[in-house]
N, C-alpha and C positions, 0 to 999 in steps of 0.2 A: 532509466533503469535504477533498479535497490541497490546501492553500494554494502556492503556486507556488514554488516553491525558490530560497533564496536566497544563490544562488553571492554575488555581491558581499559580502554583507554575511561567508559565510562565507570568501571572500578576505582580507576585513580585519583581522578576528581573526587568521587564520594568520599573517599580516604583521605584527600586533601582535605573535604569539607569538616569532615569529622575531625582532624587534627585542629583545623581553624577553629570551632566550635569546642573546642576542649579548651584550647587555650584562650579562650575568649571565658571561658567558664573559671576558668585560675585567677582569669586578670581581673573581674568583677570580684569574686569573692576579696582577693588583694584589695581592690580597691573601695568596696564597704568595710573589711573589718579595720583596716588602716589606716582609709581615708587618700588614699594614693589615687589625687586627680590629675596626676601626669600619665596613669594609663588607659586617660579617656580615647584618647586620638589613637594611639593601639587598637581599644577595642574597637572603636568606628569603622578604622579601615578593615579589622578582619570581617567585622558584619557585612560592613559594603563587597567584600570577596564573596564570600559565602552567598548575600541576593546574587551578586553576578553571574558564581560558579549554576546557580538553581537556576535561574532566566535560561542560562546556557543549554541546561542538560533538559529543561521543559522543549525549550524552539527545538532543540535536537531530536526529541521524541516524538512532537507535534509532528516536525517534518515529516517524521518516517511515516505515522500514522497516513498521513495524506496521500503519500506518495502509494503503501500500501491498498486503500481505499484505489486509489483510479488504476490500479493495476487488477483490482476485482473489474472495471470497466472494460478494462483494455484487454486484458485472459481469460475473461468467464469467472464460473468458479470454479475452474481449477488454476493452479499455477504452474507453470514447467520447473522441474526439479531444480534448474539453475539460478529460478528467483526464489525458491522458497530456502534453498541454503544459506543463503545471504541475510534470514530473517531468525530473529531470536525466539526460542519456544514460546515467547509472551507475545508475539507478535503474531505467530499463527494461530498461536488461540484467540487473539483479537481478530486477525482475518476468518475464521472460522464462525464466529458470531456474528460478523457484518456482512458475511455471505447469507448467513438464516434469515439474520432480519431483513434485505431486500428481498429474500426471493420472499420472504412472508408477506412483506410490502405488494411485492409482483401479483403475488397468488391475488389477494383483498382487491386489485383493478378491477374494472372491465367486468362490472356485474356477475363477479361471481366467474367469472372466466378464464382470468387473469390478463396478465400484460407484461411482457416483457421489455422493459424499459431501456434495457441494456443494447439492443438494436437502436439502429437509425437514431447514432447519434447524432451525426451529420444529419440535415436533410437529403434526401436522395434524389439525384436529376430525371433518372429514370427509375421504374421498378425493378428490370431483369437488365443482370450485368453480364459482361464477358470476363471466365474466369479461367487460368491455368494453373491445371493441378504442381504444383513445386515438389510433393513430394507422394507415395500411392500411402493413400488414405484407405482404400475398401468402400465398400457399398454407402449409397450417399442417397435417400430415400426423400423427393421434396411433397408438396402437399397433395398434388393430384396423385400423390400413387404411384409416381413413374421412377423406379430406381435407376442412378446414375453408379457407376466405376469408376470411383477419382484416383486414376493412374497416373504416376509421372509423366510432365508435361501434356497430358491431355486438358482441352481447352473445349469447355462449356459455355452455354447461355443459359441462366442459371437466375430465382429470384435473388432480390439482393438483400434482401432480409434473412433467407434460408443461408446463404453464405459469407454474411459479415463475419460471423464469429470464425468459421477456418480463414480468412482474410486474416485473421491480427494473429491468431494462432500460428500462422508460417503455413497452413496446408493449402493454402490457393493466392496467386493475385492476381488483382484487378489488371484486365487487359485493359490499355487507353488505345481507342484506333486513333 
């Protein structure tokens, strides 16, 4: 899961950094007009904070990205209100563009067809699973035509391609006999 994003704490740092980088700009100037080569080791160590503090807040951001990205895998494209609170306005709008660009990816497959690549991640043992509704979804329409009623605990055989995505959603799961 997205742990909730944390603006402040990444405020503080940057403020940190800034401070470090200010007085790293004092100590240089001190130390060309005056020749003060005792505040080389000062400044070294703040420079050395300051790459740390940036390493830090890049892997911090990287993660999320990632994390982001397989959660487009794992939810569709859409996200349930509980994961998108937890993400920062810059982050939905980067989830919003890496939703377009797959499904644009998707569309270009399969001569012009498309392909949904987002199923069958897994390989699949069989093609039709057994599914039980968890929660009443409404009308549920698979490729021959034949509409389904996915009512609380009602329990389908169902293709499994047509139903991975309510699987991770929370609207069905996998019966195991």
């Amino acid at each position: 899961m997205l742990a909730l994003f944390q603006e402040d704490g990444l405020r503080q740092v940057l403020q940190e950094m800034e401070a470090l980088y200010e007085q790293n700009q004092a100590d240089v100037n001190e130390a060309k007009s005056f020749g003060r080569s005792d505040l080389i080791p000062s400044i070294k160590l703040r420079h050395c904070c300051l790459l740390r503090n940036q390493r830090c807040i890049t892997a911090y951001l990287y993660d999320r990205l990632l994390r982001i990205r397989a959660l487009r895998w794992e939810y569709g494209s859409v996200l349930p209100a509980n994961v998108r609170f937890h993400m920062s306005a810059e982050e939905v709008q980067w989830f919003g563009q890496y939703k377009k660009s797959l499904a644009s990816f998707m569309r270009s497959l399969g001569e012009g067809e498309g392909l949904d690549i987002t199923q069958d991640i897994k390989p699949p043992k069989s093609l039709y699973i057994q599914v039980r509704c968890l929660k009443d979804h409404g009308e549920f329409e698979i490729e021959d035509g034949t509409v389904i009623l996915l009512k609380k605990n009602s329990q389908h055989f169902l293709p499994r391609w047509k139903c991975e995505q309510l699987i991770r959603q929370g609207v069905l799961e996998h019966v195991v006999s």
